[in-house]
KESE-523325 format. One record per residue (C-alpha): z, x, y. Coordinates in steps of 0.02 Angstrom, whole numbers, padded with zeros to 5 digits, always signed. Each point is the difference from the previous one (the first is absolute). Layout:
// residues N
ZXY;...
This chain:
// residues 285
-00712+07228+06379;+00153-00095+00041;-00028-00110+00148;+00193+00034+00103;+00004+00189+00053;+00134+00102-00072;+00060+00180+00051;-00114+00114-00077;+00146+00140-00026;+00155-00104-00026;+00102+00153-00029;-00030+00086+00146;+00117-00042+00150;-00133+00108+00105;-00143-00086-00063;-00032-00168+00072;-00179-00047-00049;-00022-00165-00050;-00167-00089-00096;-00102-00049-00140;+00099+00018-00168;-00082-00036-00185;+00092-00118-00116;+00157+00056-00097;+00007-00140-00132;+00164+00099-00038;+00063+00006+00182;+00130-00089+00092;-00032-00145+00116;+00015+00067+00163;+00046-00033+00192;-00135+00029+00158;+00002+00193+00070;+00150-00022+00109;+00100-00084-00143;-00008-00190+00043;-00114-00152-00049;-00043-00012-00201;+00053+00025-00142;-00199+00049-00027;-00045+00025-00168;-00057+00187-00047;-00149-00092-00107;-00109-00155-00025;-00121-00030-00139;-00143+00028+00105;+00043+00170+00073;-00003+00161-00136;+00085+00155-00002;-00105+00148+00054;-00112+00037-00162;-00055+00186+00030;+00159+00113+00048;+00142-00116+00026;+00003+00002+00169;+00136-00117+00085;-00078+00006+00167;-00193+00000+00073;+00105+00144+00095;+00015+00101-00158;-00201-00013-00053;-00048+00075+00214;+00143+00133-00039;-00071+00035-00173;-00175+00035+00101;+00092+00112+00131;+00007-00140+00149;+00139-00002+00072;-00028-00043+00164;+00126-00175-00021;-00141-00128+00018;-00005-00059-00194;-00121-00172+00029;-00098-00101-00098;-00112-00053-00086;-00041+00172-00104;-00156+00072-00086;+00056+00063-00119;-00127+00145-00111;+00092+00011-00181;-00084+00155-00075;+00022+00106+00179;+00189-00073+00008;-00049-00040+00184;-00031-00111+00127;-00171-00033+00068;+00038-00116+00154;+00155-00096+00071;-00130-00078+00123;-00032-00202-00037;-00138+00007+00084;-00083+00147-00120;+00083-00056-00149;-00108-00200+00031;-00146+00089+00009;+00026+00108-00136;+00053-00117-00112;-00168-00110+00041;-00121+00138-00045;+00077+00150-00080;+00032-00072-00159;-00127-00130-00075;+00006+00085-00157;+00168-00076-00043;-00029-00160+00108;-00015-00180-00072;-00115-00058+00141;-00099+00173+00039;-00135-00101+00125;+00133-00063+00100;-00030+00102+00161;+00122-00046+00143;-00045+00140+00094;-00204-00071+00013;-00098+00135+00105;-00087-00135+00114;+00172-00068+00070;+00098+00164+00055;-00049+00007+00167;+00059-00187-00001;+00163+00046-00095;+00027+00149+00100;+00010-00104+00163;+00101-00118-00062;+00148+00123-00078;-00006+00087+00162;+00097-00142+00091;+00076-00087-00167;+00094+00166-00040;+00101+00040+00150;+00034-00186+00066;+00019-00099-00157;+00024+00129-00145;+00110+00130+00098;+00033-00142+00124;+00111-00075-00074;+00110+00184-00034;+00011+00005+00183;+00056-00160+00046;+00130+00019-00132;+00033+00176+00025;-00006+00006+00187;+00146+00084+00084;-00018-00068+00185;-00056-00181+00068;-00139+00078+00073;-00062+00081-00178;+00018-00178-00068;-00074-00128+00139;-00167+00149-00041;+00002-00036-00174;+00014-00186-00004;-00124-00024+00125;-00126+00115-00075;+00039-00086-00170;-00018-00173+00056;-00151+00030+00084;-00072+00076-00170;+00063-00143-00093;-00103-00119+00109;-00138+00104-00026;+00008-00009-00160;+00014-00182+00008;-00170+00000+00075;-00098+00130-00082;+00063-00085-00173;-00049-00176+00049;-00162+00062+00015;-00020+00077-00157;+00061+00018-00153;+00073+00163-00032;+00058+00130+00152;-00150+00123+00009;-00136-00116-00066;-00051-00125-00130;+00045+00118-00161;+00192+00035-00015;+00056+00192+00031;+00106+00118+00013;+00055-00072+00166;+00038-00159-00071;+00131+00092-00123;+00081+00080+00159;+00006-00130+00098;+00061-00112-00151;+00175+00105-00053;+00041-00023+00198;-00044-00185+00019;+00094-00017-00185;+00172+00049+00063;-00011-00048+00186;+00076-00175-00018;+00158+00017-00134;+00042+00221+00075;-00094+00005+00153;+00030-00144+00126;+00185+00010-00026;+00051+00178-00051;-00135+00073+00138;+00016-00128+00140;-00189-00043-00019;+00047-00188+00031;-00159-00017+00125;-00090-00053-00152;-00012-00054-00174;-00114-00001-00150;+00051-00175-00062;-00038-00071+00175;-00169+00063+00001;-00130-00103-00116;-00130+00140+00011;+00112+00148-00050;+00106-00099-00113;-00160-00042-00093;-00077+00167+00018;+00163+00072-00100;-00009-00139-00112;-00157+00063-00076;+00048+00163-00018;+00165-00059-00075;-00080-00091-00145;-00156+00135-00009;+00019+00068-00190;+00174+00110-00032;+00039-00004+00184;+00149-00113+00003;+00086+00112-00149;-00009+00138+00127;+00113-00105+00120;+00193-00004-00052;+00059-00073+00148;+00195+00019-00055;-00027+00177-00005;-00099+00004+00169;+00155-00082+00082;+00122+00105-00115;-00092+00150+00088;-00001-00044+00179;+00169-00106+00015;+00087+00125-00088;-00047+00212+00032;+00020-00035+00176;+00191-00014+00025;-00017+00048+00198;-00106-00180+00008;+00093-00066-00121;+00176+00047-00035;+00029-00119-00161;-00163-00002-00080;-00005-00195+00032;-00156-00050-00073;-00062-00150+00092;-00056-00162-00114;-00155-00023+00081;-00124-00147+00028;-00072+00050-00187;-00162+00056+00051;-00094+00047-00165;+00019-00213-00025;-00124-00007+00130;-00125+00129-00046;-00013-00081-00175;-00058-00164+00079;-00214-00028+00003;-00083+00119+00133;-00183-00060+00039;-00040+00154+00067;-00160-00003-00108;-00073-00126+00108;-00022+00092+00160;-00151+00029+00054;-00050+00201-00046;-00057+00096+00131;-00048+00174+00038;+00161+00108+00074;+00044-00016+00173;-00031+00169+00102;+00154+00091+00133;+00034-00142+00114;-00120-00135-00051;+00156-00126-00052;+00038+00017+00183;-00139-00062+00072;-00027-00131-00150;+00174-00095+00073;
């Protein structure tokens, strides 16, 4: 998909639905949803046209299935012979992905989803999803002060958590890298260059912390990880589908962030031990 938002039904007046487009490499460069900001171009080399049916919008494939209840997200499961979709839920799709199918896998051992460390990964997704993950949604997306001062606090109280759970050992849920890791990774990716200035969570900062800036380092520079990581299209999508945060789709320069995470980690040389249980950070301080 494109990464600025486009109305879905352009010529409908009635219809004002805005998302996830495919690339037109045909199209017209194009303006944010409320006409301003731009011009964007309607493709890049990276992004593809729908392959299967055409489609121009991730609207069109949930419409072609019957859903049209008007929340067309990603990502998308997509099942080719049933012309469906199996999940829109990340967290489903991970796990899916890890186990369901080996039999077309390069790397059919690799388990991130290891038996002996759910309990460990459960309890740490329970408070990285909805202060850090979806944290950061509701600082940014908070209507009141009082919504906001909630968010931030809860989220920079995770983030020192973090701090301390992950300068204790290597990787969030234990000493093998999960599932968890890759969650916690695409939020710690994007907080410095989208989320400290377009979402007001200015309490903190990856590049100001040794441990976490380290910690994303090595995923960063893990095998294929950092072609997953177009950080011009990350800002593309968050400076500019938003026009009530951001009018002109100003795109800020940034401090060039992905410079730092290609710099030596040494995250190798910490000291491996066996995953901290609910709380035990806390009274490790």
């Amino acid at each position: 998909v494109m990464p600025v938002w486009k109305k879905t039904r352009p010529d409908d007046p009635e219809d004002g639905h805005t998302g996830w487009v495919f690339a037109d490499p045909n199209g017209e460069p194009y303006a944010n949803t409320i006409g301003l900001g731009g011009p964007f171009p309607a493709s890049y080399p990276e992004n593809e046209p729908e392959p299967f049916y055409n489609s121009k919008s991730v609207r069109d494939l949930y419409e072609r299935v019957g859903d049209v209840d008007g929340k067309y997200t990603v990502p998308i499961l997509w099942d080719k012979k049933q012309s469906t979709i199996v999940s829109n839920e990340s967290a489903d799709i991970i796990k899916m992905l890890n186990s369901e199918f080996n039999e077309f896998a390069k790397s059919p051992d690799m388990d991130l989803d290891p038996s002996d460390l759910r309990k460990s990964m459960e309890s740490v997704d329970e408070w990285i999803y909805p202060s850090i993950n979806n944290g950061v949604y509701r600082c940014g997306f908070a209507k009141s002060q009082t919504a906001y001062d909630k968010a931030i606090g809860e989220l920079t109280e995770s983030f020192d958590r973090l701090e301390s759970v992950l300068s204790k050992q290597r990787y969030i849920a234990g000493d093998r890298f999960t599932l968890s890791d890759i969650r916690l990774f695409v939020t710690l990716v994007r907080f410095d260059e989208v989320y400290v200035v377009y979402f007001k969570t200015n309490t903190r900062s990856v590049a100001n912390s040794p441990v976490l800036l380290n910690y994303v380092r090595e995923i960063y520079q893990m095998p294929g990880v950092k072609e997953t990581v177009n950080m011009d299209q990350i800002k593309l999508h968050y400076y500019c589908s938003h026009p009530d945060l951001n009018t002109y789709s100003i795109v800020p320069r940034g401090p060039n962030f992905e410079a730092l995470l290609q710099q030596p980690h040494n995250r190798d040389k910490l000291s491996r031990k066996r995953p901290l249980e609910e709380g035990e950070e806390k009274k490790q301080e």
